[in-house]
DOPATI-71274 format. One line per field, with one value per residue (C-alpha): residue in one letter; z, x, y. Coordinates in nm, 3 decimals, decimal comma. Layout:
code = c(A;...)
zz = c(Z;...)
xx = c(X;...)
yy = c(Y;...)
END
This chain:
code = c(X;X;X;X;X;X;X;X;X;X;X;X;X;X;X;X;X;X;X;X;X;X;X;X;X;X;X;X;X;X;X;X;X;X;X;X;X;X;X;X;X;X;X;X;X;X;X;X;X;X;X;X;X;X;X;X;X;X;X;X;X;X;X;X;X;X;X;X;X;X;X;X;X;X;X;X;X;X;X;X;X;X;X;X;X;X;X;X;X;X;X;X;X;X;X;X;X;X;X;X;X;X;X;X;X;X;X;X;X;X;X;X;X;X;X;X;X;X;X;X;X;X;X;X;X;X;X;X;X;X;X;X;X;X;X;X;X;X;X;X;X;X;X;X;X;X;X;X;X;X;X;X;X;X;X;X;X;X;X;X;X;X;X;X;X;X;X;X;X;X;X;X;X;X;X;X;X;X;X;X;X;X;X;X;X;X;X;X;X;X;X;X;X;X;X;X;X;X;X;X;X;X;X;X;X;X;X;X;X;X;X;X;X;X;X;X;X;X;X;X;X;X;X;X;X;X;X;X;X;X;X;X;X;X;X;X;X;X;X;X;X;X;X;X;X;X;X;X;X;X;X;X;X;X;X;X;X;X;X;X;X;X;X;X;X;X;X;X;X;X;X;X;X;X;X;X;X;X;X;X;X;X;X;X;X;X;X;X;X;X;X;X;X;X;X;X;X;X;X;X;X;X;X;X;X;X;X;X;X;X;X;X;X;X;X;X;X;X;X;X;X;X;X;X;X;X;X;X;X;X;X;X;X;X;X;X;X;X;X;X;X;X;X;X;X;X;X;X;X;X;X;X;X;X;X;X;X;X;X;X;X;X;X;X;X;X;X;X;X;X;X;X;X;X;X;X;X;X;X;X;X;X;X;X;X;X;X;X;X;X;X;X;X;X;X;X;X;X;X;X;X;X;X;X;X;X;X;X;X;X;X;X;X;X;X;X;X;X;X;X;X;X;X;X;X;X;X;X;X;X;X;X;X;X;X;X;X;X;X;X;X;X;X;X;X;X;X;X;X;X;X;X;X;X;X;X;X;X;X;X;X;X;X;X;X;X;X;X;X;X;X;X;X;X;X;X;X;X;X;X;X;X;X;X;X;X;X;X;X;X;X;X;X;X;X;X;X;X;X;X;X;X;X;X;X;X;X;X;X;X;X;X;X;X;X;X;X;X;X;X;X;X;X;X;X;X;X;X;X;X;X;X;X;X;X;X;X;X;X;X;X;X;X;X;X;X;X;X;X;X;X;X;X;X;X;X)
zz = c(-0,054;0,037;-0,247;-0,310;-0,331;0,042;0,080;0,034;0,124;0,347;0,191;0,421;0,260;0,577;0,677;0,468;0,545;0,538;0,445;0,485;0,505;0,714;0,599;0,217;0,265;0,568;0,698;0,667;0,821;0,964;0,675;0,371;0,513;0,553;0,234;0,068;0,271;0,077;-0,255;-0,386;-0,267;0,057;0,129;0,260;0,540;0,894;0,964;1,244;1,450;1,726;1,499;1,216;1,537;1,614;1,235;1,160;1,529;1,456;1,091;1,171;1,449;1,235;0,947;0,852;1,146;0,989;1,210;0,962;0,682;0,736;0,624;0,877;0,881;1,033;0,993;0,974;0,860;0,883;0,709;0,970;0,964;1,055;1,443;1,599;1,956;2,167;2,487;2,658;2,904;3,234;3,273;3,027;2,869;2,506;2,316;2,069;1,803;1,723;1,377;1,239;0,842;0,804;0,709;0,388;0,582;0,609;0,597;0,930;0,798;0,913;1,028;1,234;1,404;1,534;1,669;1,829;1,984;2,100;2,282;2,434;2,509;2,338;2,222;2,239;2,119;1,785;1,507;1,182;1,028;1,251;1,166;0,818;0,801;0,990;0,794;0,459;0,608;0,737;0,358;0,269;0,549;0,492;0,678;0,998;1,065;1,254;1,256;1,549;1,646;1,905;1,733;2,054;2,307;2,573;2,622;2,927;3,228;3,257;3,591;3,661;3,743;4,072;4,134;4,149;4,239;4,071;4,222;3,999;4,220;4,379;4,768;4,961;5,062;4,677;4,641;4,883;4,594;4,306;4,408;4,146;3,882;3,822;3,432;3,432;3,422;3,813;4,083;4,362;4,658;4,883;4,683;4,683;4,490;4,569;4,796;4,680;4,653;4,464;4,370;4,365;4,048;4,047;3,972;4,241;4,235;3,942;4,003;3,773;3,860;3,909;3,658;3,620;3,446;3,178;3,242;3,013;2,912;2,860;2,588;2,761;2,748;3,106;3,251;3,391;3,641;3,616;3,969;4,007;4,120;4,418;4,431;4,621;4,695;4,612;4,908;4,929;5,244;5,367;5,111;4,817;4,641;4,325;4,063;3,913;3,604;3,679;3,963;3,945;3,937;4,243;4,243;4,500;4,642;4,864;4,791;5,016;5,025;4,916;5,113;5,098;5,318;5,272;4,955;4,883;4,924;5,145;5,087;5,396;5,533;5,541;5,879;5,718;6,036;6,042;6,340;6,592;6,898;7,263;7,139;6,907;7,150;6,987;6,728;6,756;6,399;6,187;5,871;5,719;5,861;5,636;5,864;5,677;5,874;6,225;6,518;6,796;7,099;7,322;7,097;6,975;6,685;6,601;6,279;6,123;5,793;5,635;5,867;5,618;5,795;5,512;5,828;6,088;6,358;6,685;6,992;6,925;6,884;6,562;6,527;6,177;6,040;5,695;5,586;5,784;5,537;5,709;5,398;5,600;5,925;6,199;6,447;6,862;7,149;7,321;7,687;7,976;7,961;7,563;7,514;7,240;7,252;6,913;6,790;6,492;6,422;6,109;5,981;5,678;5,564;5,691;5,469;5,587;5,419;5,769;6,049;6,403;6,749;6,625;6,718;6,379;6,361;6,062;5,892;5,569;5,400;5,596;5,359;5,481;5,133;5,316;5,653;5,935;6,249;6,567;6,576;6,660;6,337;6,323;6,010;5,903;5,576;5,410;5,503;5,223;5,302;5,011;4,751;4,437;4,254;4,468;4,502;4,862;5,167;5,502;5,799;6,073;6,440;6,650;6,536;6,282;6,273;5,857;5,800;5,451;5,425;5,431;5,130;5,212;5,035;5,312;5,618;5,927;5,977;5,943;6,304;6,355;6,479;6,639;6,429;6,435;6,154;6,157;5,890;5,762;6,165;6,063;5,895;6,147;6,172;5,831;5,838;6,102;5,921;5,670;5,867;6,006;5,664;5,508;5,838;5,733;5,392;5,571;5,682;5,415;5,201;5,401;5,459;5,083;5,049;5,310;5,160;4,785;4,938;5,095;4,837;4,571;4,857;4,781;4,642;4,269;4,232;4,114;4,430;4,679;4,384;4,468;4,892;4,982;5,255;5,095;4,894;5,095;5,238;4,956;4,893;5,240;5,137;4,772;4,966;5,190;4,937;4,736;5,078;5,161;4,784;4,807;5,118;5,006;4,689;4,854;5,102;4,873;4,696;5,025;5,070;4,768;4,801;5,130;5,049;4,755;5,007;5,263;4,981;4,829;5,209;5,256;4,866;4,902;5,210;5,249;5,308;5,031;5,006;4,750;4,815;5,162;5,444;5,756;6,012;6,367;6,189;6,329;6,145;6,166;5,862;5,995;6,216;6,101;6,233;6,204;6,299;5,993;6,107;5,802;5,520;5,257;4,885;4,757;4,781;4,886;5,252;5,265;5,482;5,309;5,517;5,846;5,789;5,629;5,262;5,128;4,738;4,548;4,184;4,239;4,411;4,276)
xx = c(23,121;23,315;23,426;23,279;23,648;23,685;23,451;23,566;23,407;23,629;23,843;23,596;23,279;23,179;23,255;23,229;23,568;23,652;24,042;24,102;24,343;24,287;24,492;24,400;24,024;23,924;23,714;23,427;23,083;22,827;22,591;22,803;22,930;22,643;22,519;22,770;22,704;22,359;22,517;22,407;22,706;22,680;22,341;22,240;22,474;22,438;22,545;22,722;22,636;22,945;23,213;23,070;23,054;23,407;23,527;23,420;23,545;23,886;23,974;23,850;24,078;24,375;24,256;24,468;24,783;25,102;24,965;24,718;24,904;24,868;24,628;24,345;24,055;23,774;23,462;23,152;22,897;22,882;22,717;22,427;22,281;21,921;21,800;21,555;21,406;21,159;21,006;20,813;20,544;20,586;20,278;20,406;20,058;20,217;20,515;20,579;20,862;21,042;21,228;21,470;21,536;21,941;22,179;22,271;22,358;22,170;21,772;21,606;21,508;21,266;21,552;21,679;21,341;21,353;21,666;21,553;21,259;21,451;21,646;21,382;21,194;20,916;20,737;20,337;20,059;20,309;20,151;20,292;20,105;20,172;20,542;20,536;20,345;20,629;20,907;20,735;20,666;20,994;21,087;20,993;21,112;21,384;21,713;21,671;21,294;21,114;20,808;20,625;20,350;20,263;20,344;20,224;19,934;19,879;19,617;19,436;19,315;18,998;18,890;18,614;18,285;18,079;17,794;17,462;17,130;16,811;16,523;16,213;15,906;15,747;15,760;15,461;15,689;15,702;15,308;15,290;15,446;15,258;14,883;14,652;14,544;14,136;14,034;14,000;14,411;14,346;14,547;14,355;14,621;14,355;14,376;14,710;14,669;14,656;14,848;15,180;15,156;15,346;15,316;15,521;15,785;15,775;16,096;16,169;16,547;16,821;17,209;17,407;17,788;18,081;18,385;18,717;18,803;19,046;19,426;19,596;20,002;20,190;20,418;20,697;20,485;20,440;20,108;19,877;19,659;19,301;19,124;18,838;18,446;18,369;18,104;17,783;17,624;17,249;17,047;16,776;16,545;16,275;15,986;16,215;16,449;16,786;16,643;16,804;16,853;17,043;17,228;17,176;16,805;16,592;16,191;15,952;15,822;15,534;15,256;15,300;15,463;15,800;16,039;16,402;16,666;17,036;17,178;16,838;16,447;16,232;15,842;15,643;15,343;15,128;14,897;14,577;14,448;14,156;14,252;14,497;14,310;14,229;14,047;14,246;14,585;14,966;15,088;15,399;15,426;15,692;15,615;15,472;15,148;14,945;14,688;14,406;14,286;14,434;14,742;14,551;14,720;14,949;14,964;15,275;15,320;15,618;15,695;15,983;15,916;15,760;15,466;15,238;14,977;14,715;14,567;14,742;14,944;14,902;15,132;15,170;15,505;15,591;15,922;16,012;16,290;16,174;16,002;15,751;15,525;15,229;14,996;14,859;14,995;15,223;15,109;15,222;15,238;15,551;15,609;15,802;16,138;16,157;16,052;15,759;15,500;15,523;15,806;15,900;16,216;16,286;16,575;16,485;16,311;16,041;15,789;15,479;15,308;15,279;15,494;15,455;15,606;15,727;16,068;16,199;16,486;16,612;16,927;16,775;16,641;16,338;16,122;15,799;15,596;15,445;15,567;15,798;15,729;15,879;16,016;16,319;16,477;16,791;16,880;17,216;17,138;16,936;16,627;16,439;16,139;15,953;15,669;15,766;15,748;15,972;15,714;15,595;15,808;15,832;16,133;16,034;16,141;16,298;16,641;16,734;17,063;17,076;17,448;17,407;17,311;16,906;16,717;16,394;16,162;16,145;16,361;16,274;15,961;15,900;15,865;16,228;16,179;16,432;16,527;16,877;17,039;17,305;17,463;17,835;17,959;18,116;18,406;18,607;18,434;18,503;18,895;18,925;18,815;19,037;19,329;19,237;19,175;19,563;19,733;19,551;19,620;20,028;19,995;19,800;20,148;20,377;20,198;20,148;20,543;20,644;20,435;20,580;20,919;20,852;20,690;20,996;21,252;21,114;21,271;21,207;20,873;21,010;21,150;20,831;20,550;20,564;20,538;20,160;20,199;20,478;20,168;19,943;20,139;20,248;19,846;19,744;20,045;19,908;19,524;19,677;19,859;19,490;19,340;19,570;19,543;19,170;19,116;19,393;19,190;18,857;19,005;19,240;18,844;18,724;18,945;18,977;18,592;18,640;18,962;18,672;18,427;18,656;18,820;18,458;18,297;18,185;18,123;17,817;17,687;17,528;17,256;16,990;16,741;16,526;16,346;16,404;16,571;16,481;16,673;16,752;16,853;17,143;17,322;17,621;17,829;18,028;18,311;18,132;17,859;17,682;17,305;17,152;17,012;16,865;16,684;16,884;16,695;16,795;17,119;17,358;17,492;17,842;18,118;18,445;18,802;18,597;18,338;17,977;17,968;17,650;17,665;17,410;17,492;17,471;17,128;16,908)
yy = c(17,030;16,711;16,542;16,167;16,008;16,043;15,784;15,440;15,082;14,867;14,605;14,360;14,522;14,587;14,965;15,280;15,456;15,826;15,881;16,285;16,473;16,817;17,065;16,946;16,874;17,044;17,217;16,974;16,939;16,710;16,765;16,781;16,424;16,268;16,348;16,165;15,924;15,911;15,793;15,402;15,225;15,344;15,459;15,099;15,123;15,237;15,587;15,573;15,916;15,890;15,857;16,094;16,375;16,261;16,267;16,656;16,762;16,602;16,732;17,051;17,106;17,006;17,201;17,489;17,349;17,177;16,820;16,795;16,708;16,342;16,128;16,041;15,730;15,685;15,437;15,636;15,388;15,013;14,687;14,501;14,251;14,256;14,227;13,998;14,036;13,836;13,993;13,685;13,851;13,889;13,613;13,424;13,394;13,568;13,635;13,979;13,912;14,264;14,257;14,521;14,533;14,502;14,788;14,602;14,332;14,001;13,971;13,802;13,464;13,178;13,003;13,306;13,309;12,919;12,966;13,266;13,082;12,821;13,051;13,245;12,853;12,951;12,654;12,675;12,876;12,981;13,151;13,065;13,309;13,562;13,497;13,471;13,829;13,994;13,848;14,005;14,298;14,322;14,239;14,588;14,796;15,086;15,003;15,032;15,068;14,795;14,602;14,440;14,141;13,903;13,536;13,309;13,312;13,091;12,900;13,042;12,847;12,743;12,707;12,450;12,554;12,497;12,263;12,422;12,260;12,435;12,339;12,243;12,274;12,610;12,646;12,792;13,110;13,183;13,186;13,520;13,695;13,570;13,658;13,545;13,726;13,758;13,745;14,096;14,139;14,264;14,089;13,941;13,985;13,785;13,484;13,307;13,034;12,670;12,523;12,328;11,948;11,723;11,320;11,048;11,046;11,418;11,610;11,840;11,925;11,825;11,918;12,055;11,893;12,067;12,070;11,993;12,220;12,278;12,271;12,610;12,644;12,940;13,001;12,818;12,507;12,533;12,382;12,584;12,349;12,423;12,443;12,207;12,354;12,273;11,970;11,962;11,614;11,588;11,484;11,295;11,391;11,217;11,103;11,143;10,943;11,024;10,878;10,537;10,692;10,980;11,059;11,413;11,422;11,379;11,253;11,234;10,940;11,003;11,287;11,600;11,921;11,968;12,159;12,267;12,169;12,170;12,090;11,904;11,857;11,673;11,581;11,623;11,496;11,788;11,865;12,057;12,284;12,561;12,766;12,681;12,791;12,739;12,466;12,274;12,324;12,364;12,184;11,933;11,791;11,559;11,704;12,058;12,247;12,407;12,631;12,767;13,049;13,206;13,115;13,256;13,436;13,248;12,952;12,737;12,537;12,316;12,144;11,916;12,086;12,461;12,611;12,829;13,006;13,145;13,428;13,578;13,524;13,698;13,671;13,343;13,117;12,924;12,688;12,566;12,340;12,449;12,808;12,983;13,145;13,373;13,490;13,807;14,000;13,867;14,049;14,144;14,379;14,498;14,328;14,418;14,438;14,499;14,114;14,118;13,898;13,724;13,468;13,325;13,061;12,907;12,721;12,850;13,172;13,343;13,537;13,737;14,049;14,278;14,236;14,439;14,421;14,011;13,865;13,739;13,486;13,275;13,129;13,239;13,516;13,732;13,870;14,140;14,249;14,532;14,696;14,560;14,763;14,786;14,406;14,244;14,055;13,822;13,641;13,445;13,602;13,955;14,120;14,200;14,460;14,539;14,454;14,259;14,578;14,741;15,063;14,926;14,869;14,999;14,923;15,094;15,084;14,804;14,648;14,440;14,189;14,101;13,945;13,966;14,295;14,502;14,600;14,809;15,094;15,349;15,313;15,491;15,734;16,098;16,125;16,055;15,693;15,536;15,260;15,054;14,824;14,597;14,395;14,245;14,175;13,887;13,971;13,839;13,520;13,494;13,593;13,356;13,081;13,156;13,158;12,802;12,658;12,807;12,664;12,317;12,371;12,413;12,098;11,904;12,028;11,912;11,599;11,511;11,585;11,359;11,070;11,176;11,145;10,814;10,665;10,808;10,587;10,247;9,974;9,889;9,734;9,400;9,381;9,353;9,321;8,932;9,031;9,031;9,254;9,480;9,547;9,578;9,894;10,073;10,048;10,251;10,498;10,525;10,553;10,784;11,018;11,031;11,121;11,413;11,487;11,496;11,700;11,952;12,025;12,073;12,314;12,537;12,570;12,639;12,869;13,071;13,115;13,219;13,461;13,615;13,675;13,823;14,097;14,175;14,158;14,512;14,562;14,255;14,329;14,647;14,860;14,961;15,230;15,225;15,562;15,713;15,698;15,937;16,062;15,901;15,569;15,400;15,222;14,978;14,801;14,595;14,815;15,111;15,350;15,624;15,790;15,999;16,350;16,399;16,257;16,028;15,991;15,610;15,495;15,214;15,226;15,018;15,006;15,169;15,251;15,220;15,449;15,498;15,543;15,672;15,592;15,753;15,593;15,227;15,255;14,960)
END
């Protein structure tokens, strides 16, 4: 065993010193050293594992020779004071304090800690709680053990929110899928309801405005800008008016029927028609036409506003700004040349329970309740082909061109009908777009620079405040700087919606089968395609690495 009066404390109180001499005391080992090194005056020091190796390794190799007569020292365990550490995330957004209890050296105190954040420039979102628990805890560690914590957050960003209009009046579209229901609980899919009206003062549409949003810091007290949502003004069509008391609400002021248009409503004069026949003629109207019962062959009708047809409409021609809203069949016959004999255009949706040999176009949503058969349909946005339940919906035949992607019951026929969907072509358009709004955004930068550099180079105010048209320019370079300012920020929104859109492209629009899909289907997603040879069960159809993806999980 090594004898305890080896062991000495420095002179500086700092080290615990071995003084040995080989031949006398040797051989030693690691063990029996270190447990002296476990007595009370120096058991609160560090051992120090290099030098204790080095110690045994050297006295045992003079052990026993004449060299090791002489007396040898070595420091194998030391005094220290305790450690602090701050890691500062790589975001910034929180800081983790790491404190090591001393080898009977000095305690980390409060004090120790400020300077340490000082160094570190940490300076917002402190906990002083947070702090105070580690330094007790640290209070009752053993020598060398740690304890760890986070002791600042951030604040995060929070990014302002979009304007959103919510409109608070029923269109006629919507009444094809709510038929009434009779007392009985029964639903009576004949009767649709009245048809939409609405009186002066009424509230039809009320915006809900964008935000600022609110500005975050990270723990270095840097700012972290918030980015505004983008605004939407609230338009006031024809026959309605924004209300005088609030600027976000908008009221009818004639009696009609309301109808949507961009980023606001209109109220229409409303054309009340039986039949349009042979014997009434087509229809040319400034306003909405509400036809109760039939658009007979090879008539037209053109309206300003919705066209809502409670009958049917057989190879016949309808042109709406608004909706066009058909209540029972759309119906036509296939012409030479693959031309069909019935058309339908609306700048907004178009909604019909039965649809057959019809050319469909619209910038918004086309919605058939019941069957679409052998027609030609082009919308800016989804095709929708199925019963409010979602039990009923057949796609059969012809082509369809949905941008935003097709939702359908059954797609396709057991007879192996030729039938071809497109949807998401436009990825391009959209990348394109993109590019031309971050070259703008190039040169909105270097444009609000230049003006921040001129307007840093002029004199001292006091020097021109008193020259009217010294003024007068550094006012069209202030108006100019908020212009730039201005249009940069509503582009960089622009364009960060856009840059979402582009990565989640595929992911939104898609294909979906809610129960079957047969074989001979062609389809196409975007630079993708592919013709099923056999049945699919329901599924999602989207475009992933360039090829057809049929997911079977995320299925609606």
């Amino acid at each position: 065993m090594l004898a305890p009066d080896l062991l000495h404390v420095s002179s500086d109180s700092q080290f615990a010193e071995l003084k040995i001499i080989p031949q006398t005391h040797g051989p030693i080992t690691e063990d029996a050293l270190r447990q002296v090194l476990k007595l009370p005056e120096f058991s609160a020091m560090m051992p120090l594992e290099q030098a204790i190796k080095i110690a045994v390794k050297d006295v045992n190799n003079l052990s026993g020779k004449e060299e090791g007569n002489h007396e040898l020292l070595f420091r194998v365990a030391e005094r220290r004071d305790g450690q602090i550490s701050i890691e500062v995330a790589k975001d910034k957004m929180q800081a983790m304090m790491t404190i090591v209890a001393p080898w009977g050296g000095k305690a980390i105190t409060l004090p120790d800690v400020l300077q340490q954040l000082k160094q570190q420039n940490v300076a917002m979102g402190l906990s002083k709680q947070k702090i105070e628990v580690l330094l007790h805890t640290a209070a009752t560690l053993k020598p060398g053990e740690s304890t760890s914590g986070v002791i600042a957050v951030g604040k995060p960003v929070v990014n302002g929110t979009h304007a959103k209009l919510e409109r608070k009046v029923p269109l006629a579209r919507e009444r094809l899928l709510q038929p009434q229901e009779r007392e009985d609980g029964t639903v009576d899919m004949r009767n649709l309801g009245s048809v939409v009206m609405v009186r002066p003062k009424d509230l039809l549409m009320v915006k809900t405005p964008a935000t600022a949003g609110i500005n975050g810091y990270n723990v270095n007290g840097e700012v972290i800008p918030a980015k505004a949502g983008k605004d939407l003004e609230l338009k006031a069509g024809n026959g309605t008016e924004i209300s005088a008391d609030n600027p976000n609400v908008l009221l009818a002021t004639n009696a009609g029927q309301p109808v949507e248009i961009r980023d606001g409503m209109q109220v229409d004069d409303v054309l009340q028609i039986k039949n349009v026949d042979v014997s009434y003629g087509n229809v040319d109207f400034k306003g909405s036409v509400l036809i109760s019962g039939d658009v007979c062959e090879g008539m037209q009708v053109r309206s300003s506003g919705d066209i809502t047809v409670m009958g049917f409409v057989e190879s016949a021609r309808l042109e709406a700004d608004g909706d066009i809203t058909v209540s029972k069949g759309v119906l036509g016959r296939q012409l030479g040349g693959n031309e069909l004999s019935t058309h339908l255009h609306a700048k907004g949706q178009i909604t019909a329970q039965f649809v057959q040999y019809s050319h469909l176009e619209s910038l918004g949503d086309v919605l058939v309740t019941k069957q679409l058969l052998h027609s030609h349909t082009i919308t800016d946005a989804k095709l929708i082909v199925s019963d409010s339940s979602g039990r009923r919906g057949d796609l059969v035949g012809g082509w369809v061109k949905a941008e935003q992607g097709i939702q359908a019951v059954t797609i396709g026929a057991t007879a192996d009908t030729k039938t071809e969907l497109y949807c998401a072509m436009k990825l391009d358009d959209v990348k394109h777009r993109l590019k031309e709004l971050d070259d703008s955004i190039r040169q909105l930068v270097v444009a609000k620079l230049d003006m921040e550099s001129r307007l840093r180079k002029l004199p001292p105010k006091a020097e021109w405040q008193n020259d009217s048209v010294m003024v007068e320019q550094v006012k069209m370079m202030l108006d100019q700087k908020h212009s730039i300012e201005a249009e940069l920020t509503q582009e960089e929104t622009e364009a960060e919606l856009l840059r979402s859109d582009s990565d989640s492209y595929y992911h939104r629009n898609h294909i979906e089968v809610k129960r079957r899909m047969y074989a001979n289907v062609e389809i196409h997603v975007g630079n993708a395609q592919q013709k099923t040879q056999r049945e699919y069960g329901p599924c999602v159809v989207e475009n992933e690495g360039a090829e057809i993806n049929f997911d079977y999980n995320n299925h609606g």
